[in-house]
GUPAZA-192291 format. One line per 2 residues: their letters; for each residue z, y, x of N, C-alpha, C. Coordinates in nm, 2 decimals. Last residue first. Layout:
N
a> Z:Y:X:Z:Y:X:Z:Y:X ~ ...
//
This chain:
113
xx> -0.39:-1.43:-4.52:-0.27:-1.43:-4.69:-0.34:-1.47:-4.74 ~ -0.48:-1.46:-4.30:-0.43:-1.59:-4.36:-0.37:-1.55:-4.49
xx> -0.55:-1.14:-4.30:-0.63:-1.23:-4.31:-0.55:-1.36:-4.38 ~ -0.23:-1.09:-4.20:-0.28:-1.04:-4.38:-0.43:-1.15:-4.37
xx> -0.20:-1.22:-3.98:-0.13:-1.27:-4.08:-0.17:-1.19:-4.22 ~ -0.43:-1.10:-3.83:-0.43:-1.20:-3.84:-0.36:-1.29:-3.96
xx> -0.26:-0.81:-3.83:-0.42:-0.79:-3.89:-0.44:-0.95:-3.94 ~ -0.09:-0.82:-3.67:-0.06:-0.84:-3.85:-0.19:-0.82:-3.89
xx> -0.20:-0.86:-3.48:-0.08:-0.98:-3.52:-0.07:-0.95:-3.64 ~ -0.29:-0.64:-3.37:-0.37:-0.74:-3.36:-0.26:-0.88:-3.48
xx> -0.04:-0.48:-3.37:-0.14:-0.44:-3.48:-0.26:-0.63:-3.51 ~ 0.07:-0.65:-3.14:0.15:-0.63:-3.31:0.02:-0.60:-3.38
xx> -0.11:-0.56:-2.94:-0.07:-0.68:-3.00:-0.05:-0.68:-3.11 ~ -0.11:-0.25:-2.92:-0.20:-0.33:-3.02:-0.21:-0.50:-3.01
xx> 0.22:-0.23:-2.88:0.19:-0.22:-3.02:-0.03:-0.25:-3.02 ~ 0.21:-0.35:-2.60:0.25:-0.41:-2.74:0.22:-0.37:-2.84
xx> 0.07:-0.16:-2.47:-0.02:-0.28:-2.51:0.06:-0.35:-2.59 ~ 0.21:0.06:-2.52:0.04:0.06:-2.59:0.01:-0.10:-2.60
xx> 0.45:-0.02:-2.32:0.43:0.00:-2.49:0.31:-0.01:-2.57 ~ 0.30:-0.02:-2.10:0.35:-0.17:-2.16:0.39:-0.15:-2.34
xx> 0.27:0.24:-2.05:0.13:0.14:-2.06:0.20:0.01:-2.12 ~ 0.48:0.36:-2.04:0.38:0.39:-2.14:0.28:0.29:-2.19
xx> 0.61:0.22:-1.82:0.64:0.22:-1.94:0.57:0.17:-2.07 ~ 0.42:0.03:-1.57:0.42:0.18:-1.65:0.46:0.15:-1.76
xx> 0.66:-0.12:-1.33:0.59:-0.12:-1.47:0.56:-0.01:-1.54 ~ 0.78:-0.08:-1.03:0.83:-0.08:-1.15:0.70:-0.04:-1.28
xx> 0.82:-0.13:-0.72:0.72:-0.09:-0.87:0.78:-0.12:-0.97 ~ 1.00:-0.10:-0.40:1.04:-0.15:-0.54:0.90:-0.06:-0.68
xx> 0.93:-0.21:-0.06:0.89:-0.08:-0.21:0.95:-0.16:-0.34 ~ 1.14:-0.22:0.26:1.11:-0.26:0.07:1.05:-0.19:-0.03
xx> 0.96:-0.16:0.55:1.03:-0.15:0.43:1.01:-0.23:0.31 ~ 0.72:-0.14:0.68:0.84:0.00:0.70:0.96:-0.02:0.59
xx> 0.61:-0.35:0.67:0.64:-0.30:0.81:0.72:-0.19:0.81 ~ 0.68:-0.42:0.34:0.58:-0.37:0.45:0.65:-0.41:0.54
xx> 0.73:-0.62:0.05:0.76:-0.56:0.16:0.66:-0.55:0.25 ~ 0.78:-0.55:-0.30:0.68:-0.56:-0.22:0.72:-0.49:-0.05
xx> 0.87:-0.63:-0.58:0.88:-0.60:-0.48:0.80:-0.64:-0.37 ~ 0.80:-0.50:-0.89:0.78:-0.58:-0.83:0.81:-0.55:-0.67
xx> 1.08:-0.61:-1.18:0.99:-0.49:-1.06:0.93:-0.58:-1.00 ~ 1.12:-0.74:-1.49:1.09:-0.76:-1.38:1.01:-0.64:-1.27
xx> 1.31:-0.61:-1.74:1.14:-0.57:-1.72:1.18:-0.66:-1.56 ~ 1.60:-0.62:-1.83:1.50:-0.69:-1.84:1.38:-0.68:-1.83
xx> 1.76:-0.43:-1.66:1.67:-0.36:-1.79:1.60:-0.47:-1.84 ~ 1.78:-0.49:-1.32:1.88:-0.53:-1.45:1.84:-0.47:-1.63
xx> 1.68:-0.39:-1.18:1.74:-0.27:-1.22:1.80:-0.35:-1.33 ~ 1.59:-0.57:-1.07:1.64:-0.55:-0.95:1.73:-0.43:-1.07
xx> 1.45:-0.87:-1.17:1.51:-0.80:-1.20:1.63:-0.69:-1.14 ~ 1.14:-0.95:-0.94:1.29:-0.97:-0.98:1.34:-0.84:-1.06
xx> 0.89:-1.08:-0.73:0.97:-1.01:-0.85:1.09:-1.02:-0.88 ~ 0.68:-0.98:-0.46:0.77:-1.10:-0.52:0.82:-0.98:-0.64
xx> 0.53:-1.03:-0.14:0.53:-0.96:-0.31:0.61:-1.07:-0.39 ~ 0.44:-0.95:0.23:0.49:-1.00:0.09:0.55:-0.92:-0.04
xx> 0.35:-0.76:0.35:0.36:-0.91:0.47:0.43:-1.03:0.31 ~ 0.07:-0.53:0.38:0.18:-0.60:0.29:0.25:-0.72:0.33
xx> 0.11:-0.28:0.60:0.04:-0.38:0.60:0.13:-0.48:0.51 ~ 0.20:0.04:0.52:0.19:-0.02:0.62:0.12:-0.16:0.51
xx> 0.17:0.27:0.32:0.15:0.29:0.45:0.16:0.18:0.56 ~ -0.02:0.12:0.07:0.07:0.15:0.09:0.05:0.15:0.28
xx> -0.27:0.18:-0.25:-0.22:0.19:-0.10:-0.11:0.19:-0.04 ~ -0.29:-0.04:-0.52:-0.27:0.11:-0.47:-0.24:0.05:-0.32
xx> -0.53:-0.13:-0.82:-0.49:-0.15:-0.66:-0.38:-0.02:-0.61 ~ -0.55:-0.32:-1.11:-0.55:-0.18:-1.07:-0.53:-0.20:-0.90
xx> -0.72:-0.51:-1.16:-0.66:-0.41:-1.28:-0.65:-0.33:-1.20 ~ -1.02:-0.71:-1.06:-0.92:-0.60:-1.04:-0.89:-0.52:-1.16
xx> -1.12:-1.00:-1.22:-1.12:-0.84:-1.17:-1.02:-0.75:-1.18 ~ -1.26:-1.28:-1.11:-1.19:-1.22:-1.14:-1.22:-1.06:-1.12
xx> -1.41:-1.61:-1.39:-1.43:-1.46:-1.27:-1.33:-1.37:-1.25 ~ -1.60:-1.86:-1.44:-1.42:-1.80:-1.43:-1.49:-1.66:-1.37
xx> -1.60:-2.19:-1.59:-1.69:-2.07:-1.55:-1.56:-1.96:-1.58 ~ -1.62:-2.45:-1.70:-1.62:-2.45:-1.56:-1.67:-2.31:-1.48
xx> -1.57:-2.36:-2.00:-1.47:-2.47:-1.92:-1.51:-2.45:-1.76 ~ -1.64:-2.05:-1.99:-1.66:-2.14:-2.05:-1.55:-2.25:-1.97
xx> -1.44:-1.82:-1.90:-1.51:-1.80:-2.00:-1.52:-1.94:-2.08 ~ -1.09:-1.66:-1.80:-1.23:-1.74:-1.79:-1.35:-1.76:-1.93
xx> -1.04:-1.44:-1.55:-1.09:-1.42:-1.70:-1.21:-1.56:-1.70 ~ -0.76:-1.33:-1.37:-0.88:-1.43:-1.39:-0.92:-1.46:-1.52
xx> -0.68:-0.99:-1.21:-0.70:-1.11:-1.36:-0.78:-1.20:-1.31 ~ -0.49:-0.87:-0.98:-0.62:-0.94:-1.01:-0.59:-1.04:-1.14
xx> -0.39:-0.62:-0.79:-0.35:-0.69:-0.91:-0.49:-0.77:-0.93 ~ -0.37:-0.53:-0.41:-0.39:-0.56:-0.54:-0.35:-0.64:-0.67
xx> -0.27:-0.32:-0.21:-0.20:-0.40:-0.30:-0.24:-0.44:-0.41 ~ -0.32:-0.28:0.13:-0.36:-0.26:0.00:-0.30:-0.37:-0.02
xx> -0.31:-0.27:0.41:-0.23:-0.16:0.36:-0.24:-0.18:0.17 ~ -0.50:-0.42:0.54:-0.53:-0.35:0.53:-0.47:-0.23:0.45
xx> -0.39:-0.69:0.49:-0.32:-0.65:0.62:-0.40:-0.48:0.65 ~ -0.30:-0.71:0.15:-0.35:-0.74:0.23:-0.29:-0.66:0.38
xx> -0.16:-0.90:-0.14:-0.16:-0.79:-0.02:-0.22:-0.80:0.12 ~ -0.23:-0.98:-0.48:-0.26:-0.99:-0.32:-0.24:-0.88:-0.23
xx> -0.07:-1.11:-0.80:-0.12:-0.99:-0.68:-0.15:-1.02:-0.58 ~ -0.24:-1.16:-1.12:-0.19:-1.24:-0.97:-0.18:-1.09:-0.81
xx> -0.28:-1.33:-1.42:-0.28:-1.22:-1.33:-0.20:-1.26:-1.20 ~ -0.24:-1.53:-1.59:-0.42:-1.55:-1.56:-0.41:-1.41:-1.46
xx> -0.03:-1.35:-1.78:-0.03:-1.51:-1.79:-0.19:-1.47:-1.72 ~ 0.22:-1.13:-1.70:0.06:-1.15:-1.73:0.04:-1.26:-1.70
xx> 0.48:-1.19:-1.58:0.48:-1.10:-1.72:0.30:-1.11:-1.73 ~ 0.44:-1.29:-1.34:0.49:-1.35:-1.45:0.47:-1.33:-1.58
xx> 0.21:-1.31:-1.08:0.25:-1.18:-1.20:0.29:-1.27:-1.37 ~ 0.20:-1.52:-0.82:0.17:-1.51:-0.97:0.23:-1.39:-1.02
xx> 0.13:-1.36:-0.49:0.20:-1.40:-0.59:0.15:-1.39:-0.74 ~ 0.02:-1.32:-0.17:-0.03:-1.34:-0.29:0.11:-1.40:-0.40
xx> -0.07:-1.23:0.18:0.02:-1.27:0.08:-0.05:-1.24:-0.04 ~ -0.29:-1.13:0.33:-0.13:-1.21:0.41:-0.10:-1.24:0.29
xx> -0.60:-1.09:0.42:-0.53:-1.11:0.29:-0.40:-1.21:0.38 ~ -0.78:-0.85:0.62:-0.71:-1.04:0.57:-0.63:-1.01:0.41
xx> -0.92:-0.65:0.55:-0.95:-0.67:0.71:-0.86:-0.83:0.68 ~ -1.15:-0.51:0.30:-0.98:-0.53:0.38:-1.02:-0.60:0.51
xx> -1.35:-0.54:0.17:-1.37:-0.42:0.25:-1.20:-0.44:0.37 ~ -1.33:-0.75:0.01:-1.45:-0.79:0.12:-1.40:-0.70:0.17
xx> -1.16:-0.67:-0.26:-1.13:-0.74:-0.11:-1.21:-0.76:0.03 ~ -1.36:-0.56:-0.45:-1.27:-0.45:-0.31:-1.19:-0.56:-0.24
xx> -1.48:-0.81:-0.55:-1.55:-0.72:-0.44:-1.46:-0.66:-0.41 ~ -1.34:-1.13:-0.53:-1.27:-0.99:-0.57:-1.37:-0.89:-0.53
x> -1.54:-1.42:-0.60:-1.46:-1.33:-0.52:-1.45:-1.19:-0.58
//
């Protein structure tokens, strides 16, 4: 289990996070919006942990994605009791993690030379 889930009051909703393959969101009835990895280890041995969470003023009733800005990044949408929130992806943060893929990727193809 998630430890900052125990502290929420239910869990209403949950969706796969397409762009992170083993990532997954949950909204709970306690206003919170989590992201959760599942990191496994051996064949019958798994664990998950929170990437990141944030608060929202009302209680999450659902989470879904879509290309709403048309830029090919998927948002994520997420509706409350007061509305639609549209997230959208830290830039910054999606560029860092491509380039140390890439870096990790040509490290691997000079090794095989």
């Amino acid at each position: 289990p998630v430890r900052a889930l125990h502290d929420e009051e239910s869990v209403l909703c949950g969706a796969a996070w397409r762009s992170q393959p083993g990532a997954f969101f949950v909204g709970t009835w306690g206003r919170v919006l989590h992201c959760i990895r599942v990191e496994c280890g051996s064949a019958d041995s798994w664990r998950c942990a929170t990437v990141w969470r944030t608060e929202l003023p009302h209680a999450v009733f659902s989470v879904d994605q879509l290309d709403v800005t048309n830029d090919g990044l998927d948002e994520l949408l997420v509706r409350t009791l007061e509305g639609l929130h549209v997230l959208q992806e830290d830039l910054p943060g999606v560029c860092a993690e491509l380039e140390v893929g890439l870096a990790r990727l040509l490290v691997e193809a000079e090794e095989e030379q």
